[in-house]
C-alpha positions in Angstrom: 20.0 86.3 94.3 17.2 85.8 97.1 17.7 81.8 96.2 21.7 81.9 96.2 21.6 83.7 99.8 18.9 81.5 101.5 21.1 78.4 100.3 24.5 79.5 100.8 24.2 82.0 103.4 24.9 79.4 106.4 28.0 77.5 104.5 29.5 80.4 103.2 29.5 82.4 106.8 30.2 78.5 108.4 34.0 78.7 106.4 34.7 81.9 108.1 34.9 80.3 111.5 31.9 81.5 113.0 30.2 79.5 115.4 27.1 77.8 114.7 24.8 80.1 116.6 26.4 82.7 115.4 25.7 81.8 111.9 21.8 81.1 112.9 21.7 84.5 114.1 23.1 86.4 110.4 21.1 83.6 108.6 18.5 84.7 110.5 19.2 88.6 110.2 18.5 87.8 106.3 14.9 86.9 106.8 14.3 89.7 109.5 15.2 92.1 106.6 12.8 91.2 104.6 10.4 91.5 107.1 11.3 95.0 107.6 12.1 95.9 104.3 8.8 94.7 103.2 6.9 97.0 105.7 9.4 100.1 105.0 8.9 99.8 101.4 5.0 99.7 101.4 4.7 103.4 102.1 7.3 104.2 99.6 5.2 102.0 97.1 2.8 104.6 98.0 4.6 107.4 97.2 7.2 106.3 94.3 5.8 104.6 91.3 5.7 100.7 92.4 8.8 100.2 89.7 10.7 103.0 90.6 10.4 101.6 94.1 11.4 98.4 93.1 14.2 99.5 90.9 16.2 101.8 93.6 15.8 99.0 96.3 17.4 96.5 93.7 20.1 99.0 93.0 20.7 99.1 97.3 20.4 95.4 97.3 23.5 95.5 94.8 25.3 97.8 96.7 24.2 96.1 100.3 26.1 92.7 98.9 29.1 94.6 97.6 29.5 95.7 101.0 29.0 92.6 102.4 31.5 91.0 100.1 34.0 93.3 100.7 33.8 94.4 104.4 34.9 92.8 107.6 34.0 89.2 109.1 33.1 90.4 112.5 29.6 89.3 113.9 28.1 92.5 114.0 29.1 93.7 111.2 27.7 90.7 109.3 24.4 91.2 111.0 24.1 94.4 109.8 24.9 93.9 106.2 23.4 90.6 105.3 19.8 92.2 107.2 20.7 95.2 104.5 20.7 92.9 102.1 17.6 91.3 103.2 16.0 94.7 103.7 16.5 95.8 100.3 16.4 92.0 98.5 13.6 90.6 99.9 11.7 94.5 100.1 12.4 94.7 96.4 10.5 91.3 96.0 7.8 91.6 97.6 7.0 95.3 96.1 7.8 93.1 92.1 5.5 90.6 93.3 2.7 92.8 94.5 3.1 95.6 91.2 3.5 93.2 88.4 0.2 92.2 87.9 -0.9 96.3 87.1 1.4 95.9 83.7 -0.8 93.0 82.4 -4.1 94.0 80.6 -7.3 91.6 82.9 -7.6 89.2 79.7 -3.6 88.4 80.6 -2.9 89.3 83.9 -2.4 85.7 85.3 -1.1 84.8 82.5 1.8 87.1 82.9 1.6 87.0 86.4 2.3 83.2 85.9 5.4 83.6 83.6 6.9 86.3 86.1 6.8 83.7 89.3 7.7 80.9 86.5 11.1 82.8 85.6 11.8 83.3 89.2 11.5 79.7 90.2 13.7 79.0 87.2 15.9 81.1 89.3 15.3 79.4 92.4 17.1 76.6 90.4 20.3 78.3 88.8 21.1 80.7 90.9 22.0 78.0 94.2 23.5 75.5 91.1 25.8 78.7 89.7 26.4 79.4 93.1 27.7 75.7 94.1 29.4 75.3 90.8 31.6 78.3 91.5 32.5 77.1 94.8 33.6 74.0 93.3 36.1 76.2 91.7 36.9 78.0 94.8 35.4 80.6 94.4 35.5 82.7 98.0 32.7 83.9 100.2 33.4 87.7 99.0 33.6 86.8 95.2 30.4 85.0 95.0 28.8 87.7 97.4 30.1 90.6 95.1 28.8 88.2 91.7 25.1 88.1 93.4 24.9 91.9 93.1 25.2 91.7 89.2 21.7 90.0 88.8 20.8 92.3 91.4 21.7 94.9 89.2 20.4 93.7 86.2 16.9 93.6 88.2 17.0 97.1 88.8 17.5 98.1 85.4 14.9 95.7 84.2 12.1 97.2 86.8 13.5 100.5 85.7 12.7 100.1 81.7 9.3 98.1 83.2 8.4 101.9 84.2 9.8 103.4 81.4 7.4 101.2 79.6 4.2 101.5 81.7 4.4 105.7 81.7 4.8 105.7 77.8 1.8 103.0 77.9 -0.3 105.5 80.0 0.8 108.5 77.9 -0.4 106.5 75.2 -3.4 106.1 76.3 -4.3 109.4 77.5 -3.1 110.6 74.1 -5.9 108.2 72.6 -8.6 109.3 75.1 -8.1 113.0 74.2 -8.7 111.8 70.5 -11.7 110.1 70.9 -13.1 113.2 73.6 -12.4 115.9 70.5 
């Protein structure tokens, strides 16, 4: 979804008769998320388990671009939700990017780390493609906006069963080190 928004964003707010600046500014307001969902979400990290984290700020990412898809077309208002979106998209990311390596054992850590950025620039590819495709077939603004949340979505779950995973892992383990102790 990160890849759809930074290459649709500027066309898709451009058909709704914004003016250019104006579409440099919520273009812009997409990135500034980031930047300050990536700093919010670093004490949360702290706090939450780094997949928990991950997985409630892809679920407000989801709900973030339903909003945006179906709420006004003012300026402010599309400020606000597309830096929401960036807040909670690119916050997610960055907490995914900076936890995944802790699920790999150290003999496959980059290996895994590898596959996890190699999937995502898969998605770098398909999800601007799927996005152009559908506007082909005129698809509007708030349909393809509402469609991004359902990989959001699917994200969240995914980081959620991640955790699921990782606890029973570490339950595992200390199950195996109380063994071996008696």
């Amino acid at each position: 979804a990160i890849y759809f928004f930074n290459s649709w964003l500027p066309t898709l707010l451009g058909g709704r008769g914004l003016s250019g600046k104006e579409v440099v500014v919520i273009s812009t307001s997409l990135q500034f998320g980031g930047i300050i969902g990536t700093f919010l979400a670093a004490p949360i990290v702290v706090r939450l388990a780094p997949f928990l984290t991950t997985g409630l700020l892809y679920l407000c990412a989801a709900v973030a671009m339903v909003v945006l898809g179906t709420g006004g077309s003012g300026f402010g208002f599309l400020i606000c939700a597309v830096m929401a979106v960036g807040i909670f998209l690119i916050g997610a990311q960055s907490v995914l990017n900076a936890s995944c390596a802790n699920v790999y054992p150290p003999s496959m850590r980059g290996t895994g780390v590898g596959w996890g950025f190699g999937v995502g620039r898969a998605g770098s590819v398909l999800s601007p493609a799927i996005a152009g495709f559908l506007l082909a077939m005129h698809w509007s603004p708030a349909q393809l906006f509402l469609i991004a949340a359902v990989p959001t979505l699917i994200a969240a779950a995914g980081a959620l069963v991640v955790l699921r995973l990782v606890r029973l892992r570490a339950r595992s383990a200390a199950a195996a080190g109380e063994i071996a102790a008696a």
